[in-house]
N, C-alpha and C positions, 0 to 999 in steps of 0.2 A: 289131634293136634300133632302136627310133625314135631319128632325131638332133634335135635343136633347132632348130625353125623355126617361128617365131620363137625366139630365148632368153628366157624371162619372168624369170629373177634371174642374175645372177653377181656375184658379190663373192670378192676376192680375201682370202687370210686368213694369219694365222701363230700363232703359240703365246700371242703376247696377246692376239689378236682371237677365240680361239675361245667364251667367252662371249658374246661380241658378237653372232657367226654363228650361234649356237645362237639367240638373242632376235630375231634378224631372221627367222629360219627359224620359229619358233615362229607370231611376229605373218604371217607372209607365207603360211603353209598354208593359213586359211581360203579365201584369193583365192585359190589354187591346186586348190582343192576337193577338199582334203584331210578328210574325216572325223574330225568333233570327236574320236573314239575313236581313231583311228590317228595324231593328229600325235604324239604320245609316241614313239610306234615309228619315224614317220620323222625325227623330231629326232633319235633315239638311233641310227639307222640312220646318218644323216649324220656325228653326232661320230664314232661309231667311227670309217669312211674319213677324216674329215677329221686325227680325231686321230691313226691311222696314216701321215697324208699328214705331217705335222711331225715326229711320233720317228722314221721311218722313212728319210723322204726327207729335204728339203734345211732343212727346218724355216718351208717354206708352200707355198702352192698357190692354186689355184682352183676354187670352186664355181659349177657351172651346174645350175639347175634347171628343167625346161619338162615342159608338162604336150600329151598327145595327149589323143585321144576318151576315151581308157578307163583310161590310164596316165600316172602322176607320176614322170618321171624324175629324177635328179640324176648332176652326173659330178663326179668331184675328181679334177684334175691338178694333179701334182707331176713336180718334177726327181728324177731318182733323186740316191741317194748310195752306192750301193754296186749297181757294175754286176756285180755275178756273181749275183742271183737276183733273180727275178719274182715277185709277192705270190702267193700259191697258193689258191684260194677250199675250205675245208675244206668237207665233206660232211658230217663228222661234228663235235663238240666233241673239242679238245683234250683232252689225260689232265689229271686236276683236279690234278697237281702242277707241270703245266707252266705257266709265269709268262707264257708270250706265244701268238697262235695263234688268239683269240677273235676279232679285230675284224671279219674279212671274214667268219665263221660269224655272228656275231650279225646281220650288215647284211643278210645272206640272211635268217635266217629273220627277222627285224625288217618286212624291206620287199618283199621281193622278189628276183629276177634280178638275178645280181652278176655282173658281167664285167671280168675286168683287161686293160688292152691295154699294150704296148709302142711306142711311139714313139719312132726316137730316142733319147734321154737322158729319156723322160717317160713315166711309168706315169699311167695311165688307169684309174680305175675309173667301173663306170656302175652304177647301184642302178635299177633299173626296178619299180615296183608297181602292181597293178589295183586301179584306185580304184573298180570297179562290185562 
């Protein structure tokens, strides 16, 4: 997984700012050379983790976004709130009656390579997609 080097955006966020991070992310993709037809998907790619990163964890985090030759990445860290489980990246869709389970299935197939890490007291997710 490419790490950040340089970091080209981070901004930190929480449950009222998430509009906000959406409209920065939105304006900031062109400069990221993000394809007019895929910023949809990596906006919607981003809320999911972001908004899992607030109901989930401690209710904020952080977003880093930075782009390689070929690939747009973004990572959203958060403090955990409940140390007995780790986000699990589904393979498949949840059963259509289950109310939670979607966020990190849709950020896969949305954008790309989903990876959760543990750190600490801080889950990591990184969204990695080929922009060629």
């Amino acid at each position: 997984m490419p790490m950040p080097d340089p970091e080209i955006f981070e901004v930190p966020f929480d449950a009222a700012r998430l509009a906000d991070l959406r409209a920065a992310v939105v304006s900031y993709a062109p400069r990221l050379g993000v394809p007019a037809q895929r910023v949809d998907a990596f906006v919607a790619a981003i809320n999911e983790v972001t908004t899992n990163a607030v109901r989930y964890g401690t209710g904020a985090g952080r977003l880093r976004i930075w782009r390689t030759a070929d690939h747009l990445c973004c990572q959203v860290v958060n403090r955990r709130r409940d140390f007995s489980t780790v986000p699990v990246i589904a393979t498949r869709p949840p059963p259509p009656d289950s109310a939670t389970g979607r966020g990190l299935w849709l950020a896969h197939h949305l954008w790309g390579k989903v990876t959760v890490e543990e750190q600490d007291e801080m889950i990591i997710v990184t969204l990695c997609g080929d922009l060629t």
